[in-house]
C-alpha positions in Angstrom: -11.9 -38.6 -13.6 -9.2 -38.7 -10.8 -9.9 -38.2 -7.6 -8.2 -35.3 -5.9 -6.4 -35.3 -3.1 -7.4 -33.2 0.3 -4.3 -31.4 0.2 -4.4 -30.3 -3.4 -3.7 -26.5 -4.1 -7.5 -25.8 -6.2 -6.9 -22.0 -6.0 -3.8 -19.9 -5.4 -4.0 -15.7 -4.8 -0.5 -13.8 -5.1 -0.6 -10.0 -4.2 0.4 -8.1 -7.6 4.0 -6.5 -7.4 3.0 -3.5 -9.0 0.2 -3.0 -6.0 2.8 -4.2 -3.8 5.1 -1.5 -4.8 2.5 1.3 -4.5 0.9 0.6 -1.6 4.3 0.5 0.7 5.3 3.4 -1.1 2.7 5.3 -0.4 2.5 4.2 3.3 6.3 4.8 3.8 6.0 8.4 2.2 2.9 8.9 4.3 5.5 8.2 7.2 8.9 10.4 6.2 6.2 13.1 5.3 4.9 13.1 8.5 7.8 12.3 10.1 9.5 15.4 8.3 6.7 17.9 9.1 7.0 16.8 12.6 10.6 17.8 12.4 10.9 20.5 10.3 8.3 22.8 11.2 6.5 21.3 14.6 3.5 23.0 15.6 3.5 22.3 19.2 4.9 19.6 21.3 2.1 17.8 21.8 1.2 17.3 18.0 5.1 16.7 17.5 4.6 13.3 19.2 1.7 12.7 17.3 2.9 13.0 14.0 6.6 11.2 14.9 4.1 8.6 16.5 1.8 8.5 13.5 4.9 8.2 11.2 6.3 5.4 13.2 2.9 3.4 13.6 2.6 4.0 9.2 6.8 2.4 8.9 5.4 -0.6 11.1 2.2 -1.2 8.8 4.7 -0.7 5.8 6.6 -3.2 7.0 4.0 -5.5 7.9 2.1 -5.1 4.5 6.1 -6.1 2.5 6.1 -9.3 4.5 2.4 -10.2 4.6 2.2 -9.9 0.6 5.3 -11.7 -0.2 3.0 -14.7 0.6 1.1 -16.6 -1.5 -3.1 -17.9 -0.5 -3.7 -21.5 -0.8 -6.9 -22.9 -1.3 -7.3 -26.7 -0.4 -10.6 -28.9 -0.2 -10.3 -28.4 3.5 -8.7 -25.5 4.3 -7.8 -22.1 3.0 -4.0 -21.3 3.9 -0.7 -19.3 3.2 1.6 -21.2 1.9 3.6 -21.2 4.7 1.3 -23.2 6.3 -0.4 -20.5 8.2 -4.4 -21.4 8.4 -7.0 -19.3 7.7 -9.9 -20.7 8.1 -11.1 -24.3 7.5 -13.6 -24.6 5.1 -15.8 -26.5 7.4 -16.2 -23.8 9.3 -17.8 -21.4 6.3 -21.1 -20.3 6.4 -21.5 -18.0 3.3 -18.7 -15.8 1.2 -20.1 -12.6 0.0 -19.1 -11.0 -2.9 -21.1 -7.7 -3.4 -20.2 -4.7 -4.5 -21.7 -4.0 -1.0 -19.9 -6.1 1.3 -17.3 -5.0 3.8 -14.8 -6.8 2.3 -11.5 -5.7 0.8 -10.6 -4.3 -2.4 -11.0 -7.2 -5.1 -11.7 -10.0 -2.5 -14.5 -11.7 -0.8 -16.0 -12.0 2.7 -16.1 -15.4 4.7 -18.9 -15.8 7.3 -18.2 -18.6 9.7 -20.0 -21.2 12.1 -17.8 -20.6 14.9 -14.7 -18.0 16.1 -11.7 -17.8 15.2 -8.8 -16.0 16.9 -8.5 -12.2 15.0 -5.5 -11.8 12.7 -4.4 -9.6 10.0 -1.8 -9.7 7.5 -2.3 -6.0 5.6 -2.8 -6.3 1.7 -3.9 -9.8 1.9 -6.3 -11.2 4.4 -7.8 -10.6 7.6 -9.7 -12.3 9.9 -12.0 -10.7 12.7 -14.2 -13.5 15.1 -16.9 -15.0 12.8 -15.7 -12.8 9.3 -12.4 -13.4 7.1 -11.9 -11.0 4.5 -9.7 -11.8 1.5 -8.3 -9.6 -0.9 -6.3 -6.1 -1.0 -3.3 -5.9 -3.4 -4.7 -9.1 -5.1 -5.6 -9.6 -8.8 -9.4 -9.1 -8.6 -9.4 -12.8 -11.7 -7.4 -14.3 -8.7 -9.7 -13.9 -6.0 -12.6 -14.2 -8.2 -11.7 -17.7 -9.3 -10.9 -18.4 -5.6 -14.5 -16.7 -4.3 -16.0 -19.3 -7.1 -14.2 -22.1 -6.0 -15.4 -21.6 -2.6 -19.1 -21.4 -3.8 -18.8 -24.6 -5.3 -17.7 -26.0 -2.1 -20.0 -24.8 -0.1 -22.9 -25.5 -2.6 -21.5 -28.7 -3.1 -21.7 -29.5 0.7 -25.2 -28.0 1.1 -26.7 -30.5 -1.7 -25.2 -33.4 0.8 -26.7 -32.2 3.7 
């Protein structure tokens, strides 16, 4: 058998366009709605500025969640990555992934516990990363993530047999 390379994809996890498509619709008519009822009728000006400020905040996450799952998750025998290079965690650095029904994970991912902190980060409808957890998943294809969340297993069972 060949031997792979350290920087060989093993596992790749591409958001779904048709989740794509309705979950920055539905964020973006969250914000005109809001947005409009702020206009339209306002019911005082205090809650004016809330709703044109919740509107505004819902366009940003909109915005962020089109150019977050345009990406593409890499997984490598060292580290698990977008593919534009972006590092999400090192697989050296995993603990345990959790995959219960459960676990405060995202929808059709997995949950990474680590040895040691990393910086937060978040790119909406594909990954996030708070301290000692990563959670992958969102508007990904649950066999995508699954195969990914096996792969890592391996890995890590892998690893614990040679320790």
């Amino acid at each position: 058998m060949a031997q792979q390379s350290e920087d060989e994809v093993l596992a790749r996890v591409t958001p779904s366009m048709g989740r794509r498509i309705l979950g920055i619709g539905m964020l973006a008519f969250l914000a005109v709605l809001v947005i409009y009822v702020a206009i339209v009728s306002p019911p005082s000006l205090g809650w004016q500025v809330f709703l044109i400020a919740l509107g505004t905040g819902s366009l940003m996450i909109a915005n962020a969640m089109r150019k977050s799952t345009c990406r593409t998750l890499e997984l490598t025998r060292t580290e698990l990555r977008d593919d534009t290079g972006t590092l999400v965690v090192r697989i050296e650095d995993i603990s345990s992934i959790d995959r219960g029904a459960f676990a405060f994970k995202p929808s059709n991912g997995f949950l990474l516990r680590l040895t040691k902190p990393y910086a937060r980060d978040w790119r909406p409808g594909l990954w996030w990363r708070s301290a000692t957890r990563v959670g992958v998943g969102g508007m990904t294809p649950m066999r995508a993530t699954k195969y990914m969340a096996e792969v890592i297993a391996i890995m890590l069972a892998e690893r614990e047999q040679q320790d």
